[in-house]
C-alpha positions as CSV (number, residue, x, y, z in Angstrom):
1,X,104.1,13.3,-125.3
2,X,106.0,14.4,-128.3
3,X,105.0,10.9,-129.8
4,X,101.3,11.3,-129.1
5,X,101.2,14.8,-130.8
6,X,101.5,13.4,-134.1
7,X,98.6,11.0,-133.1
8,X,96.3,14.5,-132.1
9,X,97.6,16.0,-135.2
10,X,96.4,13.0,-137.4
11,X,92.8,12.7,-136.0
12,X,92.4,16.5,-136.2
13,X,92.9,15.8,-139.8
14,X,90.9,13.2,-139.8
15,X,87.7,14.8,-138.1
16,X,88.4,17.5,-140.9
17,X,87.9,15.5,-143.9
18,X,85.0,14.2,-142.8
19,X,83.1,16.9,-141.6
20,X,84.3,18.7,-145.0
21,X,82.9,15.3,-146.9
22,X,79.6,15.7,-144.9
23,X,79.4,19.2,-145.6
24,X,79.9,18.6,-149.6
25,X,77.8,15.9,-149.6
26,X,75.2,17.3,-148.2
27,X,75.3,20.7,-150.0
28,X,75.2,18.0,-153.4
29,X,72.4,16.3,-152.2
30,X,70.4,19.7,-151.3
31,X,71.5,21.1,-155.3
32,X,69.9,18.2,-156.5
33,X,67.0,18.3,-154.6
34,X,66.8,21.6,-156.0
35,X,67.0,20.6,-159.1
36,X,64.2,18.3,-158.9
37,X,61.4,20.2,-157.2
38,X,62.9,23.2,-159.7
39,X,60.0,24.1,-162.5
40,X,62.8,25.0,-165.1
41,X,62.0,26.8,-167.9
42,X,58.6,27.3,-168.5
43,X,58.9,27.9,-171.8
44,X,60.7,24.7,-172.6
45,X,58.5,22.6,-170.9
46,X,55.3,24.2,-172.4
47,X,57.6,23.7,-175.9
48,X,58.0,19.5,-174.8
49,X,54.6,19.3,-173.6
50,X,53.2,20.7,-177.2
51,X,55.3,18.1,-178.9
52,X,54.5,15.8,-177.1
53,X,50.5,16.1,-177.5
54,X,51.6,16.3,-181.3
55,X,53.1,13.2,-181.4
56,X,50.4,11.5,-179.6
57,X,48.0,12.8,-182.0
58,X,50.4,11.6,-185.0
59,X,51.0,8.4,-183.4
60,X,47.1,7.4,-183.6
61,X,47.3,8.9,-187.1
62,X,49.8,6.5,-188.1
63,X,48.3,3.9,-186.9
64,X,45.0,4.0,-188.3
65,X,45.3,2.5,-191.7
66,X,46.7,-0.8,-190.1
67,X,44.3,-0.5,-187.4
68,X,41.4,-0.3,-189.7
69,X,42.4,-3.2,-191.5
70,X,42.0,-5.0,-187.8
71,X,38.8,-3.6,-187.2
72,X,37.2,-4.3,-190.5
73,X,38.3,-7.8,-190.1
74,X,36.9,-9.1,-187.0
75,X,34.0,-7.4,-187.4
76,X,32.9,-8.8,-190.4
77,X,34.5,-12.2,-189.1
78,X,32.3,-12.3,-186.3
79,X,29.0,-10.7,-186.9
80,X,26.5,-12.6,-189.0
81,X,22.7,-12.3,-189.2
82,X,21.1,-15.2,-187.5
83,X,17.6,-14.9,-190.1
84,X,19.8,-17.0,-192.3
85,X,19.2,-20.7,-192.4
86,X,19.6,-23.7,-194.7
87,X,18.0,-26.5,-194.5
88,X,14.9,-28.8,-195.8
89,X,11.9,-29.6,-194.5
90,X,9.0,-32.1,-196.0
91,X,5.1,-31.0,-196.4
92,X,2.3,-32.3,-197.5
93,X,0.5,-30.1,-200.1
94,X,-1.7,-30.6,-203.1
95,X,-1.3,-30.6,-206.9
96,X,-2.1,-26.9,-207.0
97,X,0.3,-26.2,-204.4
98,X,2.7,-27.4,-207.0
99,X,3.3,-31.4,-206.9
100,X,3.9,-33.1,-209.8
101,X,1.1,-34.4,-211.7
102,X,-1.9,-33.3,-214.2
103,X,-3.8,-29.7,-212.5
104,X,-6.9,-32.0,-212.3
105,X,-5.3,-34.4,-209.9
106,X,-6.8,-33.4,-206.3
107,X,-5.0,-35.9,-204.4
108,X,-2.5,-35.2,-201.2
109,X,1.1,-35.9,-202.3
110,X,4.4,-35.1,-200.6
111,X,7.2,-32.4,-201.5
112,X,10.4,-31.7,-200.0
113,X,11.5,-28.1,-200.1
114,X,14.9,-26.1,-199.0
115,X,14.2,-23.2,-196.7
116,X,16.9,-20.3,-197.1
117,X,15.4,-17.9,-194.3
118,X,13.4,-18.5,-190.9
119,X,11.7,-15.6,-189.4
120,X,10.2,-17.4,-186.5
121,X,12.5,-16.5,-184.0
122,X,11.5,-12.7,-185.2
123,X,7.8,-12.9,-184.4
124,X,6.2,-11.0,-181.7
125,X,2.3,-12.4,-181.2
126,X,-0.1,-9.4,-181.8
127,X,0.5,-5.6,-181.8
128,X,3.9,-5.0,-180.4
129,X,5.2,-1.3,-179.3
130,X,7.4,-0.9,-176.3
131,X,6.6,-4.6,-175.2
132,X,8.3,-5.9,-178.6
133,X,10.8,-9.0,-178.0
134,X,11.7,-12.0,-179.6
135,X,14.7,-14.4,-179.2
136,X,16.2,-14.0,-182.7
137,X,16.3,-10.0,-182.3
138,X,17.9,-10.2,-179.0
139,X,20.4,-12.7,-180.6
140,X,21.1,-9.7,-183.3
141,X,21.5,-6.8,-180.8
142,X,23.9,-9.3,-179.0
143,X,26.1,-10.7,-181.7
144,X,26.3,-6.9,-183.0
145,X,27.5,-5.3,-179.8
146,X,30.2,-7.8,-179.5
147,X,31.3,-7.9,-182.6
148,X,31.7,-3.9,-181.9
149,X,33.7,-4.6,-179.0
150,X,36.2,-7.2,-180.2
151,X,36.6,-5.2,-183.3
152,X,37.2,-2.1,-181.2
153,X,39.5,-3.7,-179.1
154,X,41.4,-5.2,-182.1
155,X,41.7,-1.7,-183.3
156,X,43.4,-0.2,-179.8
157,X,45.7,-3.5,-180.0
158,X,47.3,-2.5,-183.1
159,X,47.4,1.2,-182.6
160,X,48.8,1.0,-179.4
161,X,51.7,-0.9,-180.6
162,X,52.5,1.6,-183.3
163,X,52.0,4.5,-181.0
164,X,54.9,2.8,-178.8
165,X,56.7,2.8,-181.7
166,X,56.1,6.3,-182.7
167,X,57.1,7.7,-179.0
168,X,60.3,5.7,-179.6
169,X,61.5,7.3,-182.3
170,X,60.4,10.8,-180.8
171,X,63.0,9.9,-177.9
172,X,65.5,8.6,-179.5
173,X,65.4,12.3,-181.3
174,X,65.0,14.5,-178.4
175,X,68.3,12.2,-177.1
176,X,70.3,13.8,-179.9
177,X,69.0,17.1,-177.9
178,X,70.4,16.3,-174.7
179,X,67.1,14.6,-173.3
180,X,67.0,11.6,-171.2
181,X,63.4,10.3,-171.5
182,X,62.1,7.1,-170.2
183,X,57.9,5.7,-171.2
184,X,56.8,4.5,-168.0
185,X,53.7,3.5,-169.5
186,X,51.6,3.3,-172.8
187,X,47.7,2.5,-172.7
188,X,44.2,3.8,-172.9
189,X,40.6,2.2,-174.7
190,X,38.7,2.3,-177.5
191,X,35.2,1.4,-176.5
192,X,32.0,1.3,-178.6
193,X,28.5,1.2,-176.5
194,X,25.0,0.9,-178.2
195,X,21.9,2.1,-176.0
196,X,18.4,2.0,-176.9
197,X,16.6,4.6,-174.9
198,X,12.6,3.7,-176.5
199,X,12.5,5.9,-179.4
200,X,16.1,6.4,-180.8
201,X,19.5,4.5,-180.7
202,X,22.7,6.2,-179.2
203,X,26.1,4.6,-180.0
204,X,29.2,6.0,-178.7
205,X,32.8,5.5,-179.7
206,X,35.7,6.8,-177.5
207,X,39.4,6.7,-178.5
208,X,41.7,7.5,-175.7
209,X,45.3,6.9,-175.8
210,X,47.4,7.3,-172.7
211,X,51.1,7.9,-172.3
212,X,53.4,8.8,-169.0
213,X,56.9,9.9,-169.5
214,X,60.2,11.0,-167.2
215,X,62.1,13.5,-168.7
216,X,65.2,14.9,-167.8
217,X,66.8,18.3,-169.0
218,X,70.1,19.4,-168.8
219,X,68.9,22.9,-168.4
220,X,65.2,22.8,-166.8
221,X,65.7,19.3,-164.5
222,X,63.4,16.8,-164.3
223,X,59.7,16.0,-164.9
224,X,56.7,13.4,-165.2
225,X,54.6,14.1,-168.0
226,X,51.2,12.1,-168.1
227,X,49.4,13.0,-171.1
228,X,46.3,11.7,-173.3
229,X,44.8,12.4,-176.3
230,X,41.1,11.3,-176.4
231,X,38.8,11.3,-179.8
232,X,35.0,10.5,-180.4
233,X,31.5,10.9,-181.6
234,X,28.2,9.7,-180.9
235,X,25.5,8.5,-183.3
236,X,21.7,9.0,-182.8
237,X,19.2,7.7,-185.0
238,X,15.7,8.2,-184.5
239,X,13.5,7.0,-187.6
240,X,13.8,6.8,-191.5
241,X,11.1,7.3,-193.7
242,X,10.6,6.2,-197.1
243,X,9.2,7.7,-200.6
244,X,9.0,6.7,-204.0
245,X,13.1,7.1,-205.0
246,X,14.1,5.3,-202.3
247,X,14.5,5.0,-197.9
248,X,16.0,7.9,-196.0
249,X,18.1,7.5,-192.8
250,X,18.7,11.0,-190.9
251,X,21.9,10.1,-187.9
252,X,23.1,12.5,-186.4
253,X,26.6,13.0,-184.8
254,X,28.0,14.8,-182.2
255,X,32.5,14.8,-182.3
256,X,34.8,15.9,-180.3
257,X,38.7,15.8,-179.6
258,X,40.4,16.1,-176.0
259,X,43.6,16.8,-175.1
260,X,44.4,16.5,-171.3
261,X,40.7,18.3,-170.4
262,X,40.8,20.4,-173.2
263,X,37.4,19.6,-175.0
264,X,37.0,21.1,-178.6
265,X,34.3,19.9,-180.7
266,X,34.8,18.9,-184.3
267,X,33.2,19.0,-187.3
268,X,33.0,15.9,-189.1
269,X,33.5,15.8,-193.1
270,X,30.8,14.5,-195.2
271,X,33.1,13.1,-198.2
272,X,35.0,11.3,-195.5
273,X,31.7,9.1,-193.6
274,X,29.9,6.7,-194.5
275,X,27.2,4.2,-193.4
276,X,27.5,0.2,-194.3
277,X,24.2,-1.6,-193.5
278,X,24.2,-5.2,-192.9
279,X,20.8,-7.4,-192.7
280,X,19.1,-10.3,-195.0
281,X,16.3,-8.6,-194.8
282,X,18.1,-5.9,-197.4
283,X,18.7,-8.6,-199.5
284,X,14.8,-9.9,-199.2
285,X,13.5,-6.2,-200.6
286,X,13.7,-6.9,-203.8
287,X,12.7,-2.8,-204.4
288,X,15.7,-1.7,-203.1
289,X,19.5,-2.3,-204.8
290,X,21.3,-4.3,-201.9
291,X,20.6,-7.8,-203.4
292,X,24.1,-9.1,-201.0
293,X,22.4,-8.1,-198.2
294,X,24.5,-4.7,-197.3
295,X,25.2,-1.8,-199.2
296,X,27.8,0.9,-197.9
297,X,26.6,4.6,-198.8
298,X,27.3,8.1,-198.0
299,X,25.4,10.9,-197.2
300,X,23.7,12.8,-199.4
301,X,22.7,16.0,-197.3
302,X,24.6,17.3,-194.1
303,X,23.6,20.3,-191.8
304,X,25.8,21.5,-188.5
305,X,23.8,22.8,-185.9
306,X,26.7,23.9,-183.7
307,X,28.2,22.5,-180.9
308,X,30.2,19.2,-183.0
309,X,26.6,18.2,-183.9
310,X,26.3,17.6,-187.3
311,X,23.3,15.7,-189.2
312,X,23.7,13.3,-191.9
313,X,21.2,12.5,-194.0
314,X,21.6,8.9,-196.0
315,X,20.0,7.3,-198.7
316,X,19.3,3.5,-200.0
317,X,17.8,4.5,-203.3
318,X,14.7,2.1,-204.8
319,X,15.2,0.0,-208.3
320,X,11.8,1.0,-209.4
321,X,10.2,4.4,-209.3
322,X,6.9,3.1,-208.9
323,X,6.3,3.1,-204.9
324,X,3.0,1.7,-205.3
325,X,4.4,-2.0,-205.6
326,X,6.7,-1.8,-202.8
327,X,3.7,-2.3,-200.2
328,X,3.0,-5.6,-201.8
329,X,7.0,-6.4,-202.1
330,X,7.4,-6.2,-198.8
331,X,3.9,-7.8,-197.8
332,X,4.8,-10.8,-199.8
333,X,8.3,-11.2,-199.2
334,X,8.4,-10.6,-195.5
335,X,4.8,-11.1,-193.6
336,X,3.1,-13.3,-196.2
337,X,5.4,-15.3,-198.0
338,X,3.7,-17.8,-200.7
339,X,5.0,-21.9,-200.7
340,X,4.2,-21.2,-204.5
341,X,6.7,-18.4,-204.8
342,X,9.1,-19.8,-203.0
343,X,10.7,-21.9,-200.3
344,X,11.1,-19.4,-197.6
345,X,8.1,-19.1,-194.6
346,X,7.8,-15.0,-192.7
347,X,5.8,-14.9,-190.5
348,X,2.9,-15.7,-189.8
349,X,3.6,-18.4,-191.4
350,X,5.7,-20.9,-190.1
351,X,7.9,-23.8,-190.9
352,X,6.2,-26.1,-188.6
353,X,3.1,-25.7,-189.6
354,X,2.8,-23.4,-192.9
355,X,-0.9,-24.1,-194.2
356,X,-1.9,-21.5,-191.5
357,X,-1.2,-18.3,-190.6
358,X,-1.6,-15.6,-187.1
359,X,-4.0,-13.4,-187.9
360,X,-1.5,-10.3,-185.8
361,X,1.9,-10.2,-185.5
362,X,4.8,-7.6,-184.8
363,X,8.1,-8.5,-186.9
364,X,11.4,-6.6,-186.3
365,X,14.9,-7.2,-188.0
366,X,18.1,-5.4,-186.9
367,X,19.8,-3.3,-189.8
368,X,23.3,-3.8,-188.3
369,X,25.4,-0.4,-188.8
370,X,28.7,0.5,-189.2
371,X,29.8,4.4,-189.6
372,X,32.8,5.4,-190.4
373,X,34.7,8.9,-190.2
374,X,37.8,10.6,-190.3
375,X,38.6,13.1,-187.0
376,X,41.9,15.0,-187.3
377,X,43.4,12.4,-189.7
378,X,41.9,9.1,-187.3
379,X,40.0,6.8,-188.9
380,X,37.3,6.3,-186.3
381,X,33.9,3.1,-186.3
382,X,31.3,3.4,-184.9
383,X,28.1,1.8,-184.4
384,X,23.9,3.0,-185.4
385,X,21.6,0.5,-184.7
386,X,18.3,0.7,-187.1
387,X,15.3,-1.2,-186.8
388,X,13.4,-2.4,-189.8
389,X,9.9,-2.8,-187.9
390,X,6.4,-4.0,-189.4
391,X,3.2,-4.8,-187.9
392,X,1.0,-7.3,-189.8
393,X,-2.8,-7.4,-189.7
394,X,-4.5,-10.1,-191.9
395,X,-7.7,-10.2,-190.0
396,X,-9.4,-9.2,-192.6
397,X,-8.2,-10.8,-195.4
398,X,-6.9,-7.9,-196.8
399,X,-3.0,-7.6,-198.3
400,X,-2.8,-3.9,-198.4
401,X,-4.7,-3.2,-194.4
402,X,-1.7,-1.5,-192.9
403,X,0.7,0.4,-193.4
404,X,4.0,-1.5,-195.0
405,X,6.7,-1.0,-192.6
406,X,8.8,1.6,-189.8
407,X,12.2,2.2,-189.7
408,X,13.3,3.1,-186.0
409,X,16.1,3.4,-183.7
410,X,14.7,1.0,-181.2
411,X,13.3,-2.5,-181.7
412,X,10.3,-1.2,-178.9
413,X,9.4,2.0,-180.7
414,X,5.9,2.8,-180.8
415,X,4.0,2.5,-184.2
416,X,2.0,5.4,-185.5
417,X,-1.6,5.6,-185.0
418,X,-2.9,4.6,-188.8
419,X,-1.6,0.8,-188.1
420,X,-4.5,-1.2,-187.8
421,X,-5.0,-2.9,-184.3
């Protein structure tokens, strides 16, 4: 008995250290569940929170300069106007037509001339309004919205990474603070959509960069932070018109900047937009000064109505004062170019067979845009689509029987009641 006491005594002891070991661990694991359903300090979470939006907002900041480099550049990589051509083709003409030989000679000889442009693909038979299509504009409005999209997406690529980078060194400092944080994940978009809706274009560009953190503080425990920071602006254009110093093109924009839901709109800053037009069909106006074919300007006029919506009024100003040649500029040099003038057929003529011509037909050329703006230090693209539209009617014989040309937001906008059915 006396030898199984010190047995007794032992378990006893036993069965007391590990009820005291249950009861400390548990009491540890209920203090840290505590700790991690406790809200802390609301004031030093509302402080981490504010940096952290900050940082985002810098980080895109940053990164914008490199990023606009990658937009730039596969943009302009990628999007070319398909009116351009080069080629030959071989005719038969006469003397007058310009052959060789004395201006008395009547007989049929053969020339072979290089075509630079081909509009047939542009041609729409007859009067075309809202039923206006043709395979070369649709290749346009294609080419262009993907060149947007890669270009957009190149953007976000690089800005992304330097964002990373930028939350990175914000942890490493809030380390030296006594904060453990850990990026669970970095992401977000930057989309550009173009939409025709009849009689204006809408283009929208959204900017949203995503970032979800665990942080953990010595003093107010631990919590996931998933925060965003979301920029953009819309462009509508509805028509230009044109006078004697020049062609007019009103957009107008609507901004705005988002952080987590919180939606304030912006206005944008005049000296910091502007427009670049690309199209061969700038370069075929001889009137106006964009002999490369784009021309990059900024506005000239700007009015805010209120509610992020500002208008912007651009301006492609005319080489020669005098308006009244500009109707037959652009009658000769894009509905009825002359195999005397030069080598390049608009319709209705036709490289196939360019002795004859359609007495009605509906041309339309994309004017490929590309705005640019600065919103709260971002450098932000965008896209405005702008129609160059003409209806030609050479019924009668006539070079001046309708009015030159449209400028519209949509390739199916309806002309105005003096054109000549």
């Amino acid at each position: 008995m006396k030898a199984q006491l010190p047995i007794i005594i032992a378990l006893v002891l036993v069965a007391s250290l590990t009820v005291t070991t249950i009861i400390y661990t548990t009491s540890t694991i209920t203090y840290t569940s505590l700790t991690v359903l406790e809200t802390g300090s609301s004031g030093e979470w509302t402080y981490i929170t504010d940096q952290l939006d900050s940082i985002l907002l810098s980080a895109l900041s940053a990164a914008s300069q490199n990023a606009s480099k990658g937009f730039e550049s596969t943009y302009w990589n990628l999007y070319s106007d398909v009116v351009k051509e080069y080629g030959s083709w071989t005719r038969t003409c006469t003397i007058v037509d310009g052959c060789p030989g004395p201006s008395t000679d009547r007989r049929k000889c053969t020339a072979t001339l290089w075509t630079l442009y081909n509009y047939d693909d542009f041609r729409c038979i007859g009067k075309c309004d809202s039923n206006y299509t043709s395979p070369g504009f649709n290749w346009s409005m294609s080419n262009y919205t993907f060149s947007l999209q890669q270009a957009a997406y190149s953007y976000f690529f690089r800005a992304a990474r330097i964002a990373e980078i930028t939350l990175n060194n914000w942890r490493d400092m809030m380390a030296s603070y006594g904060y453990v944080i850990y990026t669970s994940s970095i992401g977000g978009f930057y989309r550009i959509e173009v939409a025709s809706y009849g009689n204006f274009s809408e283009s929208k560009a959204t900017l949203r960069l995503n970032a979800t953190l665990d942080i953990y503080s010595a003093t107010a425990g631990y919590r996931r932070m998933i925060r965003y920071v979301e920029i953009g602006y819309s462009t509508r254009f509805y028509t230009g018109s044109w006078s004697d110093d020049g062609i007019y093109l009103p957009v107008y924009i609507n901004a705005y900047v988002d952080l987590n839901g919180i939606k304030a709109h912006y206005i944008v800053n005049p000296s910091e937009t502007y427009l670049t037009l690309y199209s061969v069909m700038l370069k075929r106006l001889s009137f106006l000064n964009t002999t490369q074919g784009n021309i990059t300007i900024r506005p000239i006029v700007s009015y805010y109505y209120g509610n992020g919506t500002t208008l912007l009024i651009f301006k492609i100003n005319s080489t020669d004062s005098n308006m009244w040649n500009q109707e037959a500029v652009v009658w000769r040099e894009v509905v009825l170019s002359h195999r005397d003038y030069d080598d390049t057929f608009a319709p209705p003529y036709t490289i196939t067979d360019p002795s004859s011509k359609l007495q009605r037909v509906t041309v339309a050329f994309l004017w490929a845009g590309l705005l640019t703006t600065r919103i709260e230090g971002v450098n932000l693209y965008n896209g405005v689509k702008i129609v160059f539209k003409h209806y030609a009617n050479t019924a009668y014989g006539d070079w001046l029987d309708s009015v030159p040309f449209n400028i519209y937001g949509d390739e199916r906008a309806v002309f105005p009641p003096e054109y000549v059915s």
